[in-house]
PDB file as gemmi writes it, atoms N, CA and C in Angstrom:
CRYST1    1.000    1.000    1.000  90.00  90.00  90.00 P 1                      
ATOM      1  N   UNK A   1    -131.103 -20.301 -74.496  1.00  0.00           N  
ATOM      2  CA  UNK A   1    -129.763 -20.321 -75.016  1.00  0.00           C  
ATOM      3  C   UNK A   1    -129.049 -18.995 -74.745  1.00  0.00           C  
ATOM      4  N   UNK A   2    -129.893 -18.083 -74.564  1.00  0.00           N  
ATOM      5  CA  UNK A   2    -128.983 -16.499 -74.690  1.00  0.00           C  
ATOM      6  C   UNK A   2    -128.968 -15.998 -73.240  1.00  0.00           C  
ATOM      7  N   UNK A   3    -129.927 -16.725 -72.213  1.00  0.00           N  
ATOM      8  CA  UNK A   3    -129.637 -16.563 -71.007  1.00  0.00           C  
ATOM      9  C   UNK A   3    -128.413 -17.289 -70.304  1.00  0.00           C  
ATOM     10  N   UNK A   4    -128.076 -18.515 -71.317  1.00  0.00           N  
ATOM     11  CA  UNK A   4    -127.000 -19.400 -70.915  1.00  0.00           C  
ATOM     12  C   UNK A   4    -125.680 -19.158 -71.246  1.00  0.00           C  
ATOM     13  N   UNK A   5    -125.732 -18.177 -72.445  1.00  0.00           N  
ATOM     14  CA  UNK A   5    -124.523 -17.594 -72.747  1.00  0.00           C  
ATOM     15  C   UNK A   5    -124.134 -16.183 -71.897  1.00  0.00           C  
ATOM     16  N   UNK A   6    -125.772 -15.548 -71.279  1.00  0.00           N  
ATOM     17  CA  UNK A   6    -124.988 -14.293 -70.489  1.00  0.00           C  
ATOM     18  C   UNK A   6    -124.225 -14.954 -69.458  1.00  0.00           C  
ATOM     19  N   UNK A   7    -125.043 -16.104 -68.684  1.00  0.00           N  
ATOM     20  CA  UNK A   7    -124.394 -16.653 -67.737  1.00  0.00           C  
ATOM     21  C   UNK A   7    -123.111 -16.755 -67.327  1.00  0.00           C  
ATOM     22  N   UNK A   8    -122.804 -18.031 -68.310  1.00  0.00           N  
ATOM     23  CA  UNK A   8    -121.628 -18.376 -68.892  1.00  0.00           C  
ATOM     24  C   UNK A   8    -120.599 -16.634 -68.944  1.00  0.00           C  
ATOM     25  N   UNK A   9    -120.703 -15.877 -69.448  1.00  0.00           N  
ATOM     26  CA  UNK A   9    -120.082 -14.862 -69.936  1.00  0.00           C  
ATOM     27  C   UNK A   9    -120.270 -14.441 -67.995  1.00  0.00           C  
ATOM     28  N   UNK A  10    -121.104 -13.992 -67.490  1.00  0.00           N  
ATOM     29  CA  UNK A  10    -120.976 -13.491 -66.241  1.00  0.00           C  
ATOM     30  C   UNK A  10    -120.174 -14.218 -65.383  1.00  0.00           C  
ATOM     31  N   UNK A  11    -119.638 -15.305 -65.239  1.00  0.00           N  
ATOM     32  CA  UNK A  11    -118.909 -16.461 -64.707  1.00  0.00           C  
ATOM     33  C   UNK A  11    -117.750 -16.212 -65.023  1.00  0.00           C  
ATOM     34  N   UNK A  12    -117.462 -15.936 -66.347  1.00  0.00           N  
ATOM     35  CA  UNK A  12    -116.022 -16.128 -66.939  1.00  0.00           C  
ATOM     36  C   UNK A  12    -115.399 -14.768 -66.183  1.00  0.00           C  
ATOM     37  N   UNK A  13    -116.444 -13.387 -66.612  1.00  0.00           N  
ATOM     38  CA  UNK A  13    -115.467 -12.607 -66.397  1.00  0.00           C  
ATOM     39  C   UNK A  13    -115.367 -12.281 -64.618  1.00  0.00           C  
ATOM     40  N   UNK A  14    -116.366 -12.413 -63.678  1.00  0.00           N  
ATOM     41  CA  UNK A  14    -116.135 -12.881 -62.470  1.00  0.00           C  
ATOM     42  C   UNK A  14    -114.487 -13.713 -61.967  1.00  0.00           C  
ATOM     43  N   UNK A  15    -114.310 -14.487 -62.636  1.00  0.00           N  
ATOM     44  CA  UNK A  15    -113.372 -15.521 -62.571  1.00  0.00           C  
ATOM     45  C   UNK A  15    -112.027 -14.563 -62.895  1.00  0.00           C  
ATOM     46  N   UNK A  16    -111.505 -14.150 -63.753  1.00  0.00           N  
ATOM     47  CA  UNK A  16    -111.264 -13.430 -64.671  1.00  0.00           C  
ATOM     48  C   UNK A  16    -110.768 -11.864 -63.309  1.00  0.00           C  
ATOM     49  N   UNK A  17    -111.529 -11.570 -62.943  1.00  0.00           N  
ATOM     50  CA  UNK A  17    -111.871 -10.497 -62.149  1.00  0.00           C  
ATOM     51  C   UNK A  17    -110.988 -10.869 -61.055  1.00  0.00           C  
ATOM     52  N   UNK A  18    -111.607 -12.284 -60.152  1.00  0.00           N  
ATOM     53  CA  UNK A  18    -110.988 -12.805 -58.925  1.00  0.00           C  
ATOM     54  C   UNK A  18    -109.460 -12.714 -59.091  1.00  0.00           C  
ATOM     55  N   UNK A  19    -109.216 -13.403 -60.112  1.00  0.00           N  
ATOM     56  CA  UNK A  19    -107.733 -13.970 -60.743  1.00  0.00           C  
ATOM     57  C   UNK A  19    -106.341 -12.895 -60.768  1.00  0.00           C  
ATOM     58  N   UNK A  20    -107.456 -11.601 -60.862  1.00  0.00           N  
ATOM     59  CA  UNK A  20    -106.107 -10.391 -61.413  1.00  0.00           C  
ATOM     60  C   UNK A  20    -105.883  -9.797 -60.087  1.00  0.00           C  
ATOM     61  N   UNK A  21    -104.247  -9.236 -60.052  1.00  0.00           N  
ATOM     62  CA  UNK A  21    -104.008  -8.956 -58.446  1.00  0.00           C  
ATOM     63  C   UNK A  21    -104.170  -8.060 -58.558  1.00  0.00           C  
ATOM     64  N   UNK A  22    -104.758  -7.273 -57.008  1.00  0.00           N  
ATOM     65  CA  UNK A  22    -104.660  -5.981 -57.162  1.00  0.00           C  
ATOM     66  C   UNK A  22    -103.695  -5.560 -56.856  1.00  0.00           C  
ATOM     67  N   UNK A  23    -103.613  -4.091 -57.530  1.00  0.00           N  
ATOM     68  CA  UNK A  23    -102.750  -2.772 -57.382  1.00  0.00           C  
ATOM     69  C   UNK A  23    -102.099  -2.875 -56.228  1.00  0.00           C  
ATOM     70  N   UNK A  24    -100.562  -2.783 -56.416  1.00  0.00           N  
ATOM     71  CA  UNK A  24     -99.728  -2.896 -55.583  1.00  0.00           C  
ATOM     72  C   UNK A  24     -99.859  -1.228 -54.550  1.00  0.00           C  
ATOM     73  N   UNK A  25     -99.627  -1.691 -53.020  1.00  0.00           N  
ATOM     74  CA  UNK A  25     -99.587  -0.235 -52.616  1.00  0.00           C  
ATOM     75  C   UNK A  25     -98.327  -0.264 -52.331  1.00  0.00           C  
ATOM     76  N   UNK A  26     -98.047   1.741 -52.396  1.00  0.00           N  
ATOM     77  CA  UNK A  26     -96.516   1.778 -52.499  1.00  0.00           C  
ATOM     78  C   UNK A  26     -96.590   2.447 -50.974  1.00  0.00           C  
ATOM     79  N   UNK A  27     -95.470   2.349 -50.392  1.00  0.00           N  
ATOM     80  CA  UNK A  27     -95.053   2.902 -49.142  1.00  0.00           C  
ATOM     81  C   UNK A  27     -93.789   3.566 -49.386  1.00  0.00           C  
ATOM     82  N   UNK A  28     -93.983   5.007 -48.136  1.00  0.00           N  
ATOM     83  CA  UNK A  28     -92.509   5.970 -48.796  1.00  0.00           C  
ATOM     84  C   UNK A  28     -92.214   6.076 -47.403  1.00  0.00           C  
ATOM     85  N   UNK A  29     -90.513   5.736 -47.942  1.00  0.00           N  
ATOM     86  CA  UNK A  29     -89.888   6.106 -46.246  1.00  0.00           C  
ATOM     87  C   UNK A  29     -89.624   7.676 -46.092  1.00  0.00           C  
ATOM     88  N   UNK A  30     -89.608   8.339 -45.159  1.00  0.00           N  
ATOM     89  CA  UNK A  30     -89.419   9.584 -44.791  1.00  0.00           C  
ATOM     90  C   UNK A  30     -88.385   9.657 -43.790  1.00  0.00           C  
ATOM     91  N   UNK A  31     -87.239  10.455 -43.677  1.00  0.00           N  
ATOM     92  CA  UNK A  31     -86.189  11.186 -42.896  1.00  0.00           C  
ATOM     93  C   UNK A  31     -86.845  11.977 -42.601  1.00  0.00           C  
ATOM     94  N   UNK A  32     -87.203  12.134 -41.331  1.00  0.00           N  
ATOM     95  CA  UNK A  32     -87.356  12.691 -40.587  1.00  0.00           C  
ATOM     96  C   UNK A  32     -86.812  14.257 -40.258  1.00  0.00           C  
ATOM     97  N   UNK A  33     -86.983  15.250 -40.701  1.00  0.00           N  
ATOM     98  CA  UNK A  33     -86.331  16.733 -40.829  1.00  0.00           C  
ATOM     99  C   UNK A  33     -85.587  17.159 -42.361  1.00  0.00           C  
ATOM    100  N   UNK A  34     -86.061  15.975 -43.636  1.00  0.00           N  
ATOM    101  CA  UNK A  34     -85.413  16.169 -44.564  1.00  0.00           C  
ATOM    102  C   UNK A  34     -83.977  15.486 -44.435  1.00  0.00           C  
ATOM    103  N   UNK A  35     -82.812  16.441 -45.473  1.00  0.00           N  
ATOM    104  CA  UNK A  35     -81.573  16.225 -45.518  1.00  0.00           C  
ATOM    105  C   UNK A  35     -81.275  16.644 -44.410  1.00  0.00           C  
ATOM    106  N   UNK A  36     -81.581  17.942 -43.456  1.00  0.00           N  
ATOM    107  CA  UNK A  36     -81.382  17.907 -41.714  1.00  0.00           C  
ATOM    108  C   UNK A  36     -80.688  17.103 -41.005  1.00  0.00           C  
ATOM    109  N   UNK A  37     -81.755  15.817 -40.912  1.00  0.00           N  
ATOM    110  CA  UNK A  37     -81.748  14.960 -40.366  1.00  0.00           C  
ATOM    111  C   UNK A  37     -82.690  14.967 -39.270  1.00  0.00           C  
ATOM    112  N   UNK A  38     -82.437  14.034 -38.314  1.00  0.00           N  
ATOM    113  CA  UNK A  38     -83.046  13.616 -37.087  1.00  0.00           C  
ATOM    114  C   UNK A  38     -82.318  13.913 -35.835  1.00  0.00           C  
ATOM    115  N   UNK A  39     -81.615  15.311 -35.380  1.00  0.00           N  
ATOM    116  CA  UNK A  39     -80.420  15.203 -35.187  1.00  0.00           C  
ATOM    117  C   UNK A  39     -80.576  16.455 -33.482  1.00  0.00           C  
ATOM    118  N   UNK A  40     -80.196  15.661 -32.624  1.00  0.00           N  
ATOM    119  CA  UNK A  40     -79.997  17.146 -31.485  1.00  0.00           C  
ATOM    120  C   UNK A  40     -78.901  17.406 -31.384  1.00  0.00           C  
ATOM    121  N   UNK A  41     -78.656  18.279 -30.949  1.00  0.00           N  
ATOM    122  CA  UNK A  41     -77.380  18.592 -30.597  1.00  0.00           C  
ATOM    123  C   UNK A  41     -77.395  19.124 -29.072  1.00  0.00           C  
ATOM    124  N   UNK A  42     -76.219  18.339 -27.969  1.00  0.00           N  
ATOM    125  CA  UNK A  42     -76.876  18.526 -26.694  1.00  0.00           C  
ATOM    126  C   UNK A  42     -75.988  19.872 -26.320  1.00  0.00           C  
ATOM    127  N   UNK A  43     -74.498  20.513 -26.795  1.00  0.00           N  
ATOM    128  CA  UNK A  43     -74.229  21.530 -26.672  1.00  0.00           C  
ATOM    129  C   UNK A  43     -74.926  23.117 -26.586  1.00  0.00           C  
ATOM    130  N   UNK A  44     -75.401  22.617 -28.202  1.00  0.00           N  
ATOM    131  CA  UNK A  44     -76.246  23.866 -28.104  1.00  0.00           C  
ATOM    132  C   UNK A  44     -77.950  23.540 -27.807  1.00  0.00           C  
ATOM    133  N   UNK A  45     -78.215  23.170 -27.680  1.00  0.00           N  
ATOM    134  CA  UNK A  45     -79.754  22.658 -27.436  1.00  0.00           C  
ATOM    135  C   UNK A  45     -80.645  23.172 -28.353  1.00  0.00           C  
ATOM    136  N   UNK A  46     -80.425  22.633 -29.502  1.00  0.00           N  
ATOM    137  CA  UNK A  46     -80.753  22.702 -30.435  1.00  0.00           C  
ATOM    138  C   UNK A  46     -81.307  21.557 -31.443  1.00  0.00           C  
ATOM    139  N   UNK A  47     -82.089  21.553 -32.634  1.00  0.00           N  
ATOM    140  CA  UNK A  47     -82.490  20.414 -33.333  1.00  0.00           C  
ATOM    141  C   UNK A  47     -81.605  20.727 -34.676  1.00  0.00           C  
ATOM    142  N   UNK A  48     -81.920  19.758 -35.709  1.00  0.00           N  
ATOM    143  CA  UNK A  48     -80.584  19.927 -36.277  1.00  0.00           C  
ATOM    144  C   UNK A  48     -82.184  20.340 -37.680  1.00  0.00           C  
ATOM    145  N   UNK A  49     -83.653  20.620 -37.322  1.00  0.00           N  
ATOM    146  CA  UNK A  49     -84.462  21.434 -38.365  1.00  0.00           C  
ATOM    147  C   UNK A  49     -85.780  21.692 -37.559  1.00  0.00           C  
ATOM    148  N   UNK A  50     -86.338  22.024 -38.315  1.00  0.00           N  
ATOM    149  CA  UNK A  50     -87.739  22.761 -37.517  1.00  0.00           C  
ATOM    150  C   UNK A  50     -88.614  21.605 -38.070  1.00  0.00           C  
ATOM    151  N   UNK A  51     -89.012  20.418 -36.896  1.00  0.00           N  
ATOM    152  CA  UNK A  51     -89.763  19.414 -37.477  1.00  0.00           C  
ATOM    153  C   UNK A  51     -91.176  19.800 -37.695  1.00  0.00           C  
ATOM    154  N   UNK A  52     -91.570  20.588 -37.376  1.00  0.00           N  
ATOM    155  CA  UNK A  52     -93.304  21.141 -37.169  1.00  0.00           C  
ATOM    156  C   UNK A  52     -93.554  21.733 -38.534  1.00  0.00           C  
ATOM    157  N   UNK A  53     -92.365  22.438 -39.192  1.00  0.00           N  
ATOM    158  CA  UNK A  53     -92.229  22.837 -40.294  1.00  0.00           C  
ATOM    159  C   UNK A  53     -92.287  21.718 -41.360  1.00  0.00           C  
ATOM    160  N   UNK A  54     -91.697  20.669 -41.043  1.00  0.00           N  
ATOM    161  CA  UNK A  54     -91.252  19.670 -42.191  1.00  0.00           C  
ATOM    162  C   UNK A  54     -92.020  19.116 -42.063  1.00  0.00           C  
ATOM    163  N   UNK A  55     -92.776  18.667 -40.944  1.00  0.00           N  
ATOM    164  CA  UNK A  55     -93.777  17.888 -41.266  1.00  0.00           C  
ATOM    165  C   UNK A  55     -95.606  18.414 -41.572  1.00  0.00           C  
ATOM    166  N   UNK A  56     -95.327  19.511 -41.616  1.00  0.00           N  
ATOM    167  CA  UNK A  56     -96.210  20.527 -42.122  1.00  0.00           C  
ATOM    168  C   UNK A  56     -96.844  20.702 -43.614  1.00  0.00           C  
ATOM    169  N   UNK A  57     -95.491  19.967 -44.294  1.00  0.00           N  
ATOM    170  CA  UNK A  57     -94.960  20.056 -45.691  1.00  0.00           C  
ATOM    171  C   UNK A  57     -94.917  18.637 -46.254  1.00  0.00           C  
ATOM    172  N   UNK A  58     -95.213  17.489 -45.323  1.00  0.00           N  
ATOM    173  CA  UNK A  58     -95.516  16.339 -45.576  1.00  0.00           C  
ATOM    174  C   UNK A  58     -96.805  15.774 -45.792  1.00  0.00           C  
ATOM    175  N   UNK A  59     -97.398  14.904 -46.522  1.00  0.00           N  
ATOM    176  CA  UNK A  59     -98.327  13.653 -46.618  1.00  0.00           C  
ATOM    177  C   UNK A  59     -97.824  12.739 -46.503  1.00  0.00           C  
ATOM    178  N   UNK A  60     -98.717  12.100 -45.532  1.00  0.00           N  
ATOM    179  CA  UNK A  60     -98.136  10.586 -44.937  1.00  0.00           C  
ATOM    180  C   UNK A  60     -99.406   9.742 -45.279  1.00  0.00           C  
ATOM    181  N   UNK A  61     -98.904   8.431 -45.542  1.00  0.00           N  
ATOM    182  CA  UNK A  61    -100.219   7.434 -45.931  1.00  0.00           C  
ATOM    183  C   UNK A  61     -99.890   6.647 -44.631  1.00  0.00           C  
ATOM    184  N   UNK A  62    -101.175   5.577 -44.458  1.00  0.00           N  
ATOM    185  CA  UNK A  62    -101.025   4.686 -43.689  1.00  0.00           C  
ATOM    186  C   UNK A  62     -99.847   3.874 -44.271  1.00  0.00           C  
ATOM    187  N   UNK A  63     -99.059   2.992 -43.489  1.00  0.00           N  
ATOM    188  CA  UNK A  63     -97.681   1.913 -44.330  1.00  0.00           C  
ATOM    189  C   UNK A  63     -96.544   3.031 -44.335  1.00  0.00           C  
ATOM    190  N   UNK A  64     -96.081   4.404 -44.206  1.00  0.00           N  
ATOM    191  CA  UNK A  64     -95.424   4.945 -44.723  1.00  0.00           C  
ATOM    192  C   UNK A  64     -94.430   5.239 -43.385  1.00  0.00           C  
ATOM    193  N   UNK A  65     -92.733   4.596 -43.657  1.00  0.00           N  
ATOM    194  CA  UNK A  65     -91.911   4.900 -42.324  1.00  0.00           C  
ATOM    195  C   UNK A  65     -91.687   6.227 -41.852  1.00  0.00           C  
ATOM    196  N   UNK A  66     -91.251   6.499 -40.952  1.00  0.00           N  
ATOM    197  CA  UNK A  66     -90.515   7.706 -40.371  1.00  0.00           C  
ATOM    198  C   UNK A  66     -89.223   6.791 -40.088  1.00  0.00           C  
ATOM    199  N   UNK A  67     -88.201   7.311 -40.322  1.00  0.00           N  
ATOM    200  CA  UNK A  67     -86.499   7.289 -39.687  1.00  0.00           C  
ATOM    201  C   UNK A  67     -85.893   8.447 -39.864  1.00  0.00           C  
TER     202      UNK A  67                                                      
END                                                                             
């Protein structure tokens, strides 16, 4: 009887387990150079930030945009 109730109890919460969703993953979009922008400028030949810098200063997950 008490092996039939762990059972039972190991089943339920299995079930129970399957049923619940997992944890949503979050994804973060990134601009590219900050408020900067993404930006050349062909006059002066120039970037409109120091991307090596900014992205120096970033963590990126897998899922996560660049624009």
């Amino acid at each position: 009887m008490v092996a039939t109730m762990a059972y039972l109890t190991l089943i339920a919460l299995s079930i129970a387990a399957a049923a619940t969703p997992a944890a949503a993953t979050t994804y973060t979009n990134y601009t590219v150079g900050g408020a900067a922008g993404w930006l050349f400028n062909k006059s002066t030949i120039t970037c409109s930030a120091n991307y090596s810098s900014w992205a120096a200063n970033q963590t990126f997950d897998l899922g996560d945009y660049l624009s």
